[in-house]
Each structure stands twice: as structure tokens, then as C-alpha cells.
VOTIVEX-368954 format. One record per residue: x, y, z of N, C-alpha, C in turn. Coordinates in pm, whole numbers, padded with zeros to 5 digits, always signed. Example, Ala and Ser with C-alpha at 12.3 -4.5 7.8 and 13.67 -1.06 7.14 Angstrom:
BEGIN
+01319-00569+00780+01230-00450+00780+01320-00330+00780/+01285-00225+00708+01367-00106+00714+01290+00003+00787/
// end
This chain:
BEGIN
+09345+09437+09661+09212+09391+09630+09199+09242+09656/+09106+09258+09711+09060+09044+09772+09053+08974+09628/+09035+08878+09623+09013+08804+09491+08887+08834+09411/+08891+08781+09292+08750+08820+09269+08681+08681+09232/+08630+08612+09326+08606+08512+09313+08443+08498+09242/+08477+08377+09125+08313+08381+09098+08236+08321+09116/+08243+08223+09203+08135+08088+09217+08000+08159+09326/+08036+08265+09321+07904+08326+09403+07804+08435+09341/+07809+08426+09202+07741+08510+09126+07757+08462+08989/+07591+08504+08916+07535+08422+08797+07701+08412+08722/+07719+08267+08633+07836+08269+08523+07831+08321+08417/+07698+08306+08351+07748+08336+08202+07757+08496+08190/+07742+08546+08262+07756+08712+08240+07930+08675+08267/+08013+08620+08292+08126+08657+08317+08244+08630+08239/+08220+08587+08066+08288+08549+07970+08391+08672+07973/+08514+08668+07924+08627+08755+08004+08584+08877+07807/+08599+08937+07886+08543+09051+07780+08615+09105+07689/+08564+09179+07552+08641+09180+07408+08661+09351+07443/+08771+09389+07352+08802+09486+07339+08693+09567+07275/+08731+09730+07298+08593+09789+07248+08665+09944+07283/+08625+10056+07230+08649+10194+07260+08590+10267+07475/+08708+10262+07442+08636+10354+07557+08551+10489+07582/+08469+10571+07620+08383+10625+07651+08356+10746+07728/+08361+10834+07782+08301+10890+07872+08395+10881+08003/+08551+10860+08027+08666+10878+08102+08742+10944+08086/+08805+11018+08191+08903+11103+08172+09053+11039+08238/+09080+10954+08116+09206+10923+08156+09328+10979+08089/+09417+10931+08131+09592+10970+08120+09597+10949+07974/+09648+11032+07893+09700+10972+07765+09810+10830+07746/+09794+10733+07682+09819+10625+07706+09960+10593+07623/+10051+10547+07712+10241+10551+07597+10214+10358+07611/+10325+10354+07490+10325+10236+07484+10412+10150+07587/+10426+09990+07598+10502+09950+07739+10573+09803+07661/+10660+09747+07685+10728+09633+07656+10645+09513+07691/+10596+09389+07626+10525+09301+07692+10623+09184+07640/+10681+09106+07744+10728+09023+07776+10713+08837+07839/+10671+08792+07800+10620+08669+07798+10734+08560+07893/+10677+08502+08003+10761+08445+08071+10864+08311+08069/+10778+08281+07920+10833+08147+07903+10950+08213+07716/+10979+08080+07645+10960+08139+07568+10884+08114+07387/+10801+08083+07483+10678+08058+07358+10624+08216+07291/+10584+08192+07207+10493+08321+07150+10371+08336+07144/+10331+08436+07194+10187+08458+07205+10158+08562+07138/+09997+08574+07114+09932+08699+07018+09855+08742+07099/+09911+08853+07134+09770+08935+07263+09704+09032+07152/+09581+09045+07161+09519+09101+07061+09478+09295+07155/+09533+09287+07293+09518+09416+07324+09593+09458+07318/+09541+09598+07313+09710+09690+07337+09663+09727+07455/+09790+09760+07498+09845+09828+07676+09799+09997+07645/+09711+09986+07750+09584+10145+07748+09654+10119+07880/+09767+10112+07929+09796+10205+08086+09895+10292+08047/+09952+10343+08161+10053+10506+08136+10198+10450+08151/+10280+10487+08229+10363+10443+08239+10387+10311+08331/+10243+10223+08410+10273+10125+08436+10354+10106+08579/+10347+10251+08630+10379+10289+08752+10314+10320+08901/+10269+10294+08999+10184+10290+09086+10232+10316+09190/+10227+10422+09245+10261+10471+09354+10215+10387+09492/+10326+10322+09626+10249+10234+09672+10134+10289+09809/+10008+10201+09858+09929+10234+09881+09985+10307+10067/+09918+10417+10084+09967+10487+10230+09918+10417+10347/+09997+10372+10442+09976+10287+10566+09830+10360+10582/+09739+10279+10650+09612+10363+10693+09577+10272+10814/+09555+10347+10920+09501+10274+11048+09334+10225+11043/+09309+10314+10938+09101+10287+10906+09092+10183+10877/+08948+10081+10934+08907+09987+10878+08770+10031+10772/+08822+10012+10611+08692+10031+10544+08661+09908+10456/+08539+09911+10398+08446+09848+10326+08379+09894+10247/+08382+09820+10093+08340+09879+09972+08168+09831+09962/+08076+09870+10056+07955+09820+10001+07803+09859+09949/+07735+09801+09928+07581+09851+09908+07555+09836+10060/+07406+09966+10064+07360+09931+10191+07193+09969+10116/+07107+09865+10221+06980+09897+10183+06868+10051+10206/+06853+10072+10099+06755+10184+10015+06835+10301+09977/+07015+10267+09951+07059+10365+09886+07162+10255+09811/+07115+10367+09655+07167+10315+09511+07341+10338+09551/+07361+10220+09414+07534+10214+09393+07617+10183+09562/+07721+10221+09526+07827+10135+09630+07861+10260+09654/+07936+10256+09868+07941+10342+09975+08117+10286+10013/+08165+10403+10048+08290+10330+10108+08259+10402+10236/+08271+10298+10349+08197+10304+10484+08358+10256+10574/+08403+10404+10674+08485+10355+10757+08409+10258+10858/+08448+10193+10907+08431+10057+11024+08483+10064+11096/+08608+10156+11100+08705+10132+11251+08651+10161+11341/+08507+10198+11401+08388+10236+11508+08310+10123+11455/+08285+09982+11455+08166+09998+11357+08038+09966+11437/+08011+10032+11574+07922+10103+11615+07878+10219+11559/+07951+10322+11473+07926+10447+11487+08019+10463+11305/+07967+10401+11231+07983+10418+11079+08003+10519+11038/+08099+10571+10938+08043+10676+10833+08071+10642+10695/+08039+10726+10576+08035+10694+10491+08134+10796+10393/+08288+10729+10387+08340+10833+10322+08377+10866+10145/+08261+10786+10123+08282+10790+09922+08187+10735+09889/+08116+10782+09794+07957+10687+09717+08025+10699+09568/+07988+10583+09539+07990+10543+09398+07864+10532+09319/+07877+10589+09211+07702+10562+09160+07767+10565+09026/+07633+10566+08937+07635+10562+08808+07669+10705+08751/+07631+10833+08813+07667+10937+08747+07763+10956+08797/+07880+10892+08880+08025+10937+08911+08093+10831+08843/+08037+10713+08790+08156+10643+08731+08061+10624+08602/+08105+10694+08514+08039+10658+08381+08084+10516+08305/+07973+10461+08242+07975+10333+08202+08059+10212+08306/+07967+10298+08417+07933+10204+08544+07911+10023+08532/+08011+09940+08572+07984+09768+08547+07943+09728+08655/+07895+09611+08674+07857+09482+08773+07954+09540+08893/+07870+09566+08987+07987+09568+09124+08057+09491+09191/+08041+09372+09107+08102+09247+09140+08297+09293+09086/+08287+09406+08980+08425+09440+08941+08499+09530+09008/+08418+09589+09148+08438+09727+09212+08558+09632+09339/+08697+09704+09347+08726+09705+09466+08822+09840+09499/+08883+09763+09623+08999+09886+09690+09136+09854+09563/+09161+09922+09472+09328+09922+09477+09398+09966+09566/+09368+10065+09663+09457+10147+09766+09342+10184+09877/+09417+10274+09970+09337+10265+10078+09226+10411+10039/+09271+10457+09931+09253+10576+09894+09201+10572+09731/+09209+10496+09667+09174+10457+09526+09075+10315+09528/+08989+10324+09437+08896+10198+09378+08940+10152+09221/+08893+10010+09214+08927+10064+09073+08807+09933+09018/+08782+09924+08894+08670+09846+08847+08666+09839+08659/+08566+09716+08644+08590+09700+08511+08515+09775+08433/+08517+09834+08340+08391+09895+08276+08316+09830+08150/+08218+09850+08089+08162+09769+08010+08228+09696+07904/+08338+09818+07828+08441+09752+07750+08554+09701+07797/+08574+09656+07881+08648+09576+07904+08763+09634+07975/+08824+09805+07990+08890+09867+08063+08902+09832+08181/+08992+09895+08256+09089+09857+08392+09066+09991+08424/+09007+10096+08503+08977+10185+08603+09020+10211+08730/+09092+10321+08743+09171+10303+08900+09092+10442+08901/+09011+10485+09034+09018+10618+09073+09032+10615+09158/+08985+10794+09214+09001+10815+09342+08857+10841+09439/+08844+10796+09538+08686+10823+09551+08693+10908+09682/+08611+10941+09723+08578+11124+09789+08541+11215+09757/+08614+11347+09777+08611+11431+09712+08663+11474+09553/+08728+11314+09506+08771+11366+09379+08746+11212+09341/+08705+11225+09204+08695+11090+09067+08805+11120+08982/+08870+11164+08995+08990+11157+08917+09052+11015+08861/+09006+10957+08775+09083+10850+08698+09148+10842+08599/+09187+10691+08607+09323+10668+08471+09249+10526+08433/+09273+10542+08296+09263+10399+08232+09400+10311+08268/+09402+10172+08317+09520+10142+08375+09613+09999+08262/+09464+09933+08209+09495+09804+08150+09334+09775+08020/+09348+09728+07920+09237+09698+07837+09183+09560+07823/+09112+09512+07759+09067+09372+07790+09111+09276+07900/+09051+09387+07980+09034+09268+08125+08915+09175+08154/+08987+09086+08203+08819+08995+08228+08870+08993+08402/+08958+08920+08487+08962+08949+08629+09064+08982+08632/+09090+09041+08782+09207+09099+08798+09241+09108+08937/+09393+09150+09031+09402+09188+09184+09530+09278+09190/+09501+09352+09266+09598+09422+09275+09689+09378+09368/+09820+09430+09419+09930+09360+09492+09911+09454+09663/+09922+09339+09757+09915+09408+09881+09948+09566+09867/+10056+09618+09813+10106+09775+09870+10022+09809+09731/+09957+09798+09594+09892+09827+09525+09999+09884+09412/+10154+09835+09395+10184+09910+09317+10206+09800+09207/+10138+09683+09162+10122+09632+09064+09991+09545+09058/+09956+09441+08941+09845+09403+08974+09876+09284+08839/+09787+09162+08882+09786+09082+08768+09652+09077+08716/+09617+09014+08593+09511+09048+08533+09485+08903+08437/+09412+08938+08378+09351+08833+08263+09262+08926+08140/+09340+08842+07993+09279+08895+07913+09234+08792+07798/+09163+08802+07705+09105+08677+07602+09201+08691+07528/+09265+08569+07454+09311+08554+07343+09273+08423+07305/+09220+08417+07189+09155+08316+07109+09016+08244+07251/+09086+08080+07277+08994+08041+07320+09035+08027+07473/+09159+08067+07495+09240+08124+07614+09261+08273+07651/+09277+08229+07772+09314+08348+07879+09452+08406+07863/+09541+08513+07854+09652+08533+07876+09626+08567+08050/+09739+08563+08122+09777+08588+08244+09879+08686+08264/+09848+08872+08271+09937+08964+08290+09986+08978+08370/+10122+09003+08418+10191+09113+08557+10235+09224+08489/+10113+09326+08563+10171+09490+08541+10195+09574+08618/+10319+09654+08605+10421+09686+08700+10547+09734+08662/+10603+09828+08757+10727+09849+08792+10787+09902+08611/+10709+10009+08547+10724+10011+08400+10699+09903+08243/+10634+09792+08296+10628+09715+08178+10500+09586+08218/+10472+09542+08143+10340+09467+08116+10414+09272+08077/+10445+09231+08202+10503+09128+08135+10389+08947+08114/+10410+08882+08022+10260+08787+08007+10343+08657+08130/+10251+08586+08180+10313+08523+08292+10235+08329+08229/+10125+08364+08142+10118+08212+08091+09975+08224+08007/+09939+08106+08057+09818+08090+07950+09701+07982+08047/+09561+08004+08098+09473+07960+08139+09387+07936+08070/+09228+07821+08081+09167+07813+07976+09062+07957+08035/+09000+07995+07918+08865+08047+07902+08769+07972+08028/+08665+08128+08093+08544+08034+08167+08448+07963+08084/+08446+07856+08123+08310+07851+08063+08157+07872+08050/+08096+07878+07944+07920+07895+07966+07841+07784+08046/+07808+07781+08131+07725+07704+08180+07606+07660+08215/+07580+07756+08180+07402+07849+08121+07309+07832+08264/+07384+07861+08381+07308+07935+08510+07297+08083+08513/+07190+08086+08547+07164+08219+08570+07193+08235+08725/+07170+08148+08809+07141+08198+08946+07200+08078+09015/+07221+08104+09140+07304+08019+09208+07196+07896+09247/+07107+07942+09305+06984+07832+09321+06950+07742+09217/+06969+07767+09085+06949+07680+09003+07082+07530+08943/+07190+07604+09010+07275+07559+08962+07358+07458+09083/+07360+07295+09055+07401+07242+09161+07525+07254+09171/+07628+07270+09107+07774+07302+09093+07798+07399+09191/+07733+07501+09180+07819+07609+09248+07877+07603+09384/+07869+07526+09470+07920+07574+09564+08123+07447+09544/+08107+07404+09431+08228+07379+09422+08307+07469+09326/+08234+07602+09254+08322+07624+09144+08382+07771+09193/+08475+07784+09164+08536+07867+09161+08639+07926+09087/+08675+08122+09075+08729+08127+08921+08784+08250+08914/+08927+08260+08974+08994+08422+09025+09103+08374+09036/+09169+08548+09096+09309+08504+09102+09333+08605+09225/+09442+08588+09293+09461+08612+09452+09615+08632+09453/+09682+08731+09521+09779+08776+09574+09772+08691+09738/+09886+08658+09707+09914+08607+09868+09967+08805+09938/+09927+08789+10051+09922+08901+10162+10051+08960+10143/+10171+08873+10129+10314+08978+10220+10341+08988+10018/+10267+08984+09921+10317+08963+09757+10372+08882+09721/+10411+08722+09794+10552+08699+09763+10464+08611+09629/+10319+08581+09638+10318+08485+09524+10194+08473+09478/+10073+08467+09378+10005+08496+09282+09934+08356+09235/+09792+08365+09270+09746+08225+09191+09628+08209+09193/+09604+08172+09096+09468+08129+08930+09436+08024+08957/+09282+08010+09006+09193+07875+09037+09105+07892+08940/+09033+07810+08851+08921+07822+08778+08874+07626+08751/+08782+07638+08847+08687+07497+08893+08590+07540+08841/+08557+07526+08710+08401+07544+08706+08303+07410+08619/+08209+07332+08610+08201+07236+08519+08296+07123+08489/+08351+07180+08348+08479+07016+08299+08568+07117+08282/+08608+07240+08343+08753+07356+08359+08817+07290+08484/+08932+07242+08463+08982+07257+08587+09111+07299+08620/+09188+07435+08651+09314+07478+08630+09379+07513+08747/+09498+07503+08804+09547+07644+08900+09696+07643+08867/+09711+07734+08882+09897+07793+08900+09919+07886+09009/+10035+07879+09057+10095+07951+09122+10207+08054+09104/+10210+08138+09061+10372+08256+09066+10399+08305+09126/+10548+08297+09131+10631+08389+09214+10607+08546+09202/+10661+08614+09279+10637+08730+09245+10696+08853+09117/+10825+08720+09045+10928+08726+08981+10878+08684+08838/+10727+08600+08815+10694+08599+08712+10716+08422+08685/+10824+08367+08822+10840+08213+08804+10750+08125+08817/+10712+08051+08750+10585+07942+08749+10646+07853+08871/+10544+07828+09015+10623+07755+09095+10537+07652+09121/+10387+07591+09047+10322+07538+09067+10174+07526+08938/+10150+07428+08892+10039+07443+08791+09972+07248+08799/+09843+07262+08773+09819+07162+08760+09639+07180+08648/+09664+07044+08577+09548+07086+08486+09450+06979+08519/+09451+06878+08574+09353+06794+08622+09299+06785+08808/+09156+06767+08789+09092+06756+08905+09177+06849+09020/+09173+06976+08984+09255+07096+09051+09178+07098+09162/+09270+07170+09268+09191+07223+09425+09103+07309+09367/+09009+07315+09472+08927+07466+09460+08905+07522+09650/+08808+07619+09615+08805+07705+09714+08953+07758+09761/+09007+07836+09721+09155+07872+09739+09175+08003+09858/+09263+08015+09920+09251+08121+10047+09360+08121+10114/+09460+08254+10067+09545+08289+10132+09567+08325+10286/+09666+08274+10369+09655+08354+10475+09785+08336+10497/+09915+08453+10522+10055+08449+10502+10073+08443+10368/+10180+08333+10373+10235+08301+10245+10179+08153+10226/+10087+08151+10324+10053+08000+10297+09920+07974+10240/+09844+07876+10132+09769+07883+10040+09699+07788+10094/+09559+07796+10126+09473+07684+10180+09352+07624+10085/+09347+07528+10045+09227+07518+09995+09203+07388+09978/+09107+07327+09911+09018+07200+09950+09027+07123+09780/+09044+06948+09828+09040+06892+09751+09015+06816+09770/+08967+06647+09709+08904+06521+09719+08973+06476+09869/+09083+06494+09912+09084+06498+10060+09082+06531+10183/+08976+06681+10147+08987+06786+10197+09040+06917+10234/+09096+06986+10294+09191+07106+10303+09307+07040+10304/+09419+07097+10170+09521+07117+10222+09604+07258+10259/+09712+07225+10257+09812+07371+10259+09942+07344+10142/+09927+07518+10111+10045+07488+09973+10156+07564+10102/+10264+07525+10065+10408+07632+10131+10536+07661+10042/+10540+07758+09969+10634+07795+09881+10701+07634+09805/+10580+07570+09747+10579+07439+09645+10524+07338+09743/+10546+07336+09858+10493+07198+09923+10417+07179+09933/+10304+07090+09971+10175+07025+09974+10155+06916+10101/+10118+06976+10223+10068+06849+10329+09900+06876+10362/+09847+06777+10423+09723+06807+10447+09703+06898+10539/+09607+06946+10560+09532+07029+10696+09452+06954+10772/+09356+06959+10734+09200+06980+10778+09193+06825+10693/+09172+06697+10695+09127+06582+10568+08978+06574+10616/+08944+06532+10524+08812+06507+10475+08708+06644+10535/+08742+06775+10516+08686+06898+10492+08649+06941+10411/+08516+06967+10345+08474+06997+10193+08437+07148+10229/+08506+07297+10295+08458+07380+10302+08440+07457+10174/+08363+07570+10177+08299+07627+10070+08286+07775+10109/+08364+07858+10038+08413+07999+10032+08450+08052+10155/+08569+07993+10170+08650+08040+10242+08692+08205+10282/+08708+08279+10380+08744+08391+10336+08830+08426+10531/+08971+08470+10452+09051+08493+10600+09021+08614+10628/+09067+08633+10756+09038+08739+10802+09180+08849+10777/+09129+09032+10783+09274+09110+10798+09402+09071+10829/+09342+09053+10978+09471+09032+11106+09534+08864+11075/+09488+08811+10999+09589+08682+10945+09511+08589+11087/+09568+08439+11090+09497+08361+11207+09406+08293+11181/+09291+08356+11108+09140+08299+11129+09030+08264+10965/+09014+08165+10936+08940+08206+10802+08793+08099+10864/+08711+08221+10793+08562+08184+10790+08539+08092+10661/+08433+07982+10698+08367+07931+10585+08276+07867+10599/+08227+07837+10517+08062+07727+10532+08124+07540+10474/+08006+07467+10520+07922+07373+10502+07800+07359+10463/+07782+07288+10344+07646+07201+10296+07571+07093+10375/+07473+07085+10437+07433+06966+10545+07360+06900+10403/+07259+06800+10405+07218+06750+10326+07078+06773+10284/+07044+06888+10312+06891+06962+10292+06943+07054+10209/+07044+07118+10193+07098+07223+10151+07143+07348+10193/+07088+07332+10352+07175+07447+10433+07329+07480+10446/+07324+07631+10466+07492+07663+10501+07485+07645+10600/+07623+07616+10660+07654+07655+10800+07804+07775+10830/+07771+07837+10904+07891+07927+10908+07977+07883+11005/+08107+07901+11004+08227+07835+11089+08319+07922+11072/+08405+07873+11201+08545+07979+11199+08621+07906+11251/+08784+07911+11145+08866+07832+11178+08973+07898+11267/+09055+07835+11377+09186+07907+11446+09290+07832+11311/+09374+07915+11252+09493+07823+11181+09574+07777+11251/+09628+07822+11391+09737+07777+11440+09666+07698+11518/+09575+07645+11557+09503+07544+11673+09480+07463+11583/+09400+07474+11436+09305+07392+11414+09187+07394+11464/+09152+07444+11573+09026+07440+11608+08883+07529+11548/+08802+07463+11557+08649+07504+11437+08581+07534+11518/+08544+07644+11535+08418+07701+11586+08268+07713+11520/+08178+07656+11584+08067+07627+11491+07946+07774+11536/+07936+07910+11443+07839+07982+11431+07704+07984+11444/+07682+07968+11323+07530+07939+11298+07491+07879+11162/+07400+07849+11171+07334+07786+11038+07230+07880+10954/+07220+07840+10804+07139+07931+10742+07224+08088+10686/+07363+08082+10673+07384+08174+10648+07543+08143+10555/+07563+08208+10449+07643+08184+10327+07684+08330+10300/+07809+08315+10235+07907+08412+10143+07976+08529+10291/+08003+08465+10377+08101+08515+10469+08179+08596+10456/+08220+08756+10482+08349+08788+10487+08385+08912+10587/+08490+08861+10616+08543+08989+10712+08528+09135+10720/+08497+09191+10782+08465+09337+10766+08586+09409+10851/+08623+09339+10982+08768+09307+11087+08771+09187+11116/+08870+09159+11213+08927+09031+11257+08807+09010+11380/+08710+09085+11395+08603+09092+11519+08497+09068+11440/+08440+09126+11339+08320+09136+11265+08312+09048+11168/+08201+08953+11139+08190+08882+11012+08045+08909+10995/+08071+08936+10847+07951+08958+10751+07863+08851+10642/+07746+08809+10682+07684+08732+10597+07569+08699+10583/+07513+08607+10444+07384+08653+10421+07301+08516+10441/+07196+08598+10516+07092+08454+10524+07026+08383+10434/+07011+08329+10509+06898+08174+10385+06784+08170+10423/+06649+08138+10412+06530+08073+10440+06493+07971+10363/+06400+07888+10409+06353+07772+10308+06290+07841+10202/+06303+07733+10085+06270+07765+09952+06147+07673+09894/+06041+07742+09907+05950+07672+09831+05910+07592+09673/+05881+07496+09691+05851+07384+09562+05866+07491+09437/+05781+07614+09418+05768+07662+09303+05862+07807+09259/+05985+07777+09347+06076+07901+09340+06210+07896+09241/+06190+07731+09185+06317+07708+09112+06405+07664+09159/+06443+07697+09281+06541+07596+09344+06596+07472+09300/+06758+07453+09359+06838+07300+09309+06718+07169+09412/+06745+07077+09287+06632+07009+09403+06691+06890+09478/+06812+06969+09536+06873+06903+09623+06858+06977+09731/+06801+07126+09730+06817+07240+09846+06696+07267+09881/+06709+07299+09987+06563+07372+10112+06598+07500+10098/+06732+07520+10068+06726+07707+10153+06744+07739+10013/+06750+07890+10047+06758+08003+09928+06783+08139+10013/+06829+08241+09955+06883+08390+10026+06733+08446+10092/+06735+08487+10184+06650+08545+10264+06616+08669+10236/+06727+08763+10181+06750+08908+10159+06774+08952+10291/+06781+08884+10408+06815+08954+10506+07005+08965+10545/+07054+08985+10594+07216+09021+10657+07219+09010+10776/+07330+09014+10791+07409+08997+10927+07539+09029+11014/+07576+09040+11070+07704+09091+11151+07688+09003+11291/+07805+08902+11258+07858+08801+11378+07954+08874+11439/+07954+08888+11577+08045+08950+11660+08101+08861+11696/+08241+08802+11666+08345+08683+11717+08368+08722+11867/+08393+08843+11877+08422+08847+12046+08326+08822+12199/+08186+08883+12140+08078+08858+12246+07994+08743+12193/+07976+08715+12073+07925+08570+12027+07763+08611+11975/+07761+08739+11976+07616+08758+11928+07614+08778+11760/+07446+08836+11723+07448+08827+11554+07377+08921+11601/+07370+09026+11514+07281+09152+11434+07226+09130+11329/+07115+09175+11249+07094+09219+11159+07212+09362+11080/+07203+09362+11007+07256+09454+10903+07208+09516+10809/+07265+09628+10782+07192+09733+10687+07289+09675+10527/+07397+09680+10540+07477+09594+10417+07405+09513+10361/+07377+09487+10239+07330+09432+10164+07441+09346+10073/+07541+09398+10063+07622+09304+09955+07803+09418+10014/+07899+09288+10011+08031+09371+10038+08090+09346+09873/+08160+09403+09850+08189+09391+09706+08438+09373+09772/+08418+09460+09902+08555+09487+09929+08588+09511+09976/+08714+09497+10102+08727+09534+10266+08875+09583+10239/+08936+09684+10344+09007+09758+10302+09067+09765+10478/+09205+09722+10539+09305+09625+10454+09284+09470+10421/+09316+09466+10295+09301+09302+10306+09342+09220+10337/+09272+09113+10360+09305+08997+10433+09477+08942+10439/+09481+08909+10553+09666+08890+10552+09672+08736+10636/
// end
């Protein structure tokens, strides 16, 4: 599962959520699991472990390119093969009467090439199967974000305790705690247009591609955190002041932007990239190589761009268009802007605002489409 990044959707709906009964699922009867804390401080997790044995079968090579999305004038979320994506189909719908106590699809992704999984109102961890069968398991309880691991047979998570976050790795039979992050904060935006921050904040956690390592950005307001782990549970990197943001795996190598622009992390090291680059939601592509992202001009337009990693070289798209992401290493997906009139609320630093229209950039012939996609929630394999 890609990250679940939040600086692109309202905040205060996203306070990491309290425990509560579950509902209307047919999951696994739930055994208890060892929770293990990486350091050796003590902590009070106030959930209990609602997964099974904590075991995950890993995800089956699949040659398909799919995508977890909405498309316009049909309800809930579609899992749509792409490996044609001239010639689409649609092999799983998600709606409200197949996933009872249905959440924000902002919580919906791929655990496997063959499983989804998502948060539900109380705060549960949901893995099914989508197709011909909904067959699910409750996997984890008071989750607020979460990702699963490239082959899908573990996943880290986040849960509330007190006015902090715990930070889970679950897996391989046991539930072990890996540290402690602050709480998001309220910031009392509703909408991205209103809020001038957003295109610096950001607030997830990300599996590097080959698993080897795990890491927690949360830029939002006066939050500023990130860490890095091994895949072993070793803290190999943390910092609590004026942290990077926009964070974006591609390899094992960690890219993201700070007061001097892009750097690169490399199993602890730190040199620049890109200096004086302020990009804004980054997102690499499958096939590894290439990550898309925008620019702010000073009206308030996006601009869309595509980087070569091994050149360095920036290819400049188009303008007017924000929240980029790969659909393949050929296709990029994103949503337009139009100007925003005096009485729409808008930051009044910005001209544009979402258009409601879409798009599909063809990297290879250089053209743009319109699109029937309305929102990707999750692309399936992920980004490497």
C-alpha cells in the first residue's frame, strides 16, 4: 500500500481514532499476540490486538497493472485493471453494502494484488478480498494510519495513546511497538483552499519498495517529526525539529524536501539532490526512475513535472494541475485547477481551485486526456 499521505485532504476529520466495538464483520476469531516495545521504556497501549495469528501470507507476483478508484457517475470505489489502459475493465466494486461500516476512501488501499484493506469507523484494520468474494478479517484495532510491506506480509500502523501516537510492526506472529510520534494536530481546515499550509504539510508513513526500511513524516502546523526503521524494528534515523517533508521513496533511497530543497536519505546518510527545490507531493512511479511532482508559481498555480532520478533532469508538463500519481511508469494521473473567484473562499494567496475535471498525461507521446477517474485512492504494484 502507497502511503497514506494527508496533506491532500480536509485535517481535522483525521484525529487518529478511539477504540470502539466492532459491527457488522465477519472476521476471524481473534487470539492474543506478544507486544514488544523496541526500546526499553514502557508503554500503555490502551488496545488490544483484534488480529489472528499475525500471519500474512505473501502477496502473488501479478503481471496486471491495477488501480483502486472512483470513476464519475458510479458510487464507491472500482478496482480497474490498466494493463490495456486503452481498453479498461473493472474487476471489483466496493460500495457501502459490500463493506459494512464503510470509512473515508481516503483509508481504502491494495494490501495484495488480490486483497484491499481499509479503516472502518471504529477504528479497525480490514483486510479483504474483493471480486467475487468479501471475505474478511479484522487484522489490527485502533488504527489511525497505516502501510502494508511490499510482499504484504506485514504492515506498520499507528495507534492513540494518551496525547501520542504509538508506532506498530505487525508480523511474522507478534505485534511489536517500534516508538512513539506526536498526535496530528487540529487545525481547524476544512478544505484545502482555505488552508495556506497545506501544500507543506504532510502526515503518513511509507515502506521503502525492496522493505528494507519504514518512515513517519508528520509536518503539519507547529508538529514537526520523522523517523526512520529498519526493517528489524532499529531506529536508524529521527529528528524532532524543522523536519523534511514531502517524503518519497524510490529504491531504498528516501527523497524529500527541506529549507534547502530536495535531499536524499541512504541507509543514514544525507547529501543534497535537487537544492533550492520546494516540490510538493511527490509521487514515484512503479518501475522505480521517475517521480512526479508539482510547483506553486506565485498566483497559486500547480505545475506538474517529472523528474529522471538518475539524470536529474525535470521535465516540465503542464500547469493547472495537482495531486499527481502514477497509474504506470507511462500514465500519470491528475486533477485540474481553474481560477477561483473572489467569493469562493479561497487562500488569498491563490487564483486556482479544483476544476472537477481529470486527466491522464501520456509520458511517452506527450499528450493529456481527459479522464473518467475522479479520485485514485491506490495503484497496484506499488511504486518501487
Amino acid at each position: 500500500m502507497t502511503t497514506r499521505w494527508f496533506g491532500t485532504i480536509a485535517v481535522t476529520g483525521l484525529l487518529a481514532m478511539s477504540c470502539g466495538s466492532a459491527h457488522g464483520f465477519a472476521t476471524s476469531p481473534a487470539s492474543s499476540s506478544r507486544l514488544t516495545a523496541a526500546s526499553s521504556e514502557r508503554v500503555s497501549d490502551p488496545c488490544p490486538a483484534a488480529h489472528t495469528a499475525a500471519l500474512f501470507a505473501a502477496s502473488t507476483p501479478s503481471s496486471r497493472n491495477l488501480a483502486l478508484v472512483s470513476l464519475r457517475g458510479t458510487p464507491g470505489l472500482v478496482v480497474r485493471d490498466i494493463t490495456d489502459i486503452d481498453h479498461p475493465t473493472t474487476v471489483g466494486a466496493i460500495s457501502t453494502a459490500s463493506t459494512p461500516g464503510f470509512a473515508s476512501p481516503t483509508s481504502f488501499g491494495f494490501a495484495s494484488s488480490s486483497e484491499l484493506s481499509y479503516v472502518d469507523p471504529d477504528g479497525n484494520l480490514i483486510r479483504m478480498a474483493y471480486g467475487g468474494s468479501f471475505a474478511s478479517m479484522t487484522v489490527a484495532a485502533c488504527v489511525g494510519s497505516y502501510v502494508w510491506s511490499p510482499r504484504s506480509t506485514s504492515l506498520v500502523y499507528t495507534s492513540q495513546d494518551g496525547s501520542d501516537l504509538n508506532v506498530h510492526q505487525l508480523g511474522s506472529g507478534l505485534d511489536r511497538l517500534l516508538g512513539h510520534v506526536p498526535a496530528i494536530p487540529a487545525v481547524g481546515c476544512e478544505a484545502i483552499a482555505s488552508c495556506s499550509g497545506a501544500d507543506t504539510w504532510q502526515w503518513g508513513l511509507s515502506y521503502s519498495p525492496q522493505g528494507s526500511y519504514v518512515s513517519f513524516v508528520g509536518n503539519i502546523a507547529n508538529v514537526s517529526v520523522f523517523r526512520v526503521w529498519a526493517s528489524d524494528g532499529t531506529l536508524r534515523s529521527s529528528n524532532e525539529s524543522q523536519a523534511p517533508t514531502w517524503l518519497v521513496w524510490s529504491g531504498d533511497s528516501l527523497y524529500y524536501r527541506d529549507a534547502n530543497g530536495v535531499e536524499v536519505w541512504r541507509d543514514g546518510a544525507v547529501s543534497t539532490f535537487i537544492p533550492n527545490l520546494a516540490w510538493i507531493r511527490p509521487s514515484a512511479s512503479a518501475g522505480g526512475g521517475q517521480i512526479a511532482y508539482e510547483t506553486r508559481d506565485a498566483q497559486g498555480w500547480h505545475q506538474l513535472n517529472v523528474l529522471d532520478i538518475s539524470t536529474k533532469a525535470v521535465r516540465v508538463l503542464t500547469k493547472g494541475r495537482t495531486s499527481a500519481t502514477f497509474l504506470t511508469p507511462r500514465y500519470l494521473w491528475s486533477m485540474g485547477e481553474r481560477f477561483c473567484g473572489a467569493s469562493e473562499g479561497c487562500d488569498a494567496h491563490s487564483s486556482a481551485t479544483l476544476s472537477g475535471r481529470t486527466y491522464i498525461y501520456d509520458l511517452q507521446n506527450g499528450t493529456e486526456t481527459e479522464s473518467i477517474i475522479t479520485g485514485v485512492a491506490d495503484v497496484w504494484p506499488h511504486a518501487g
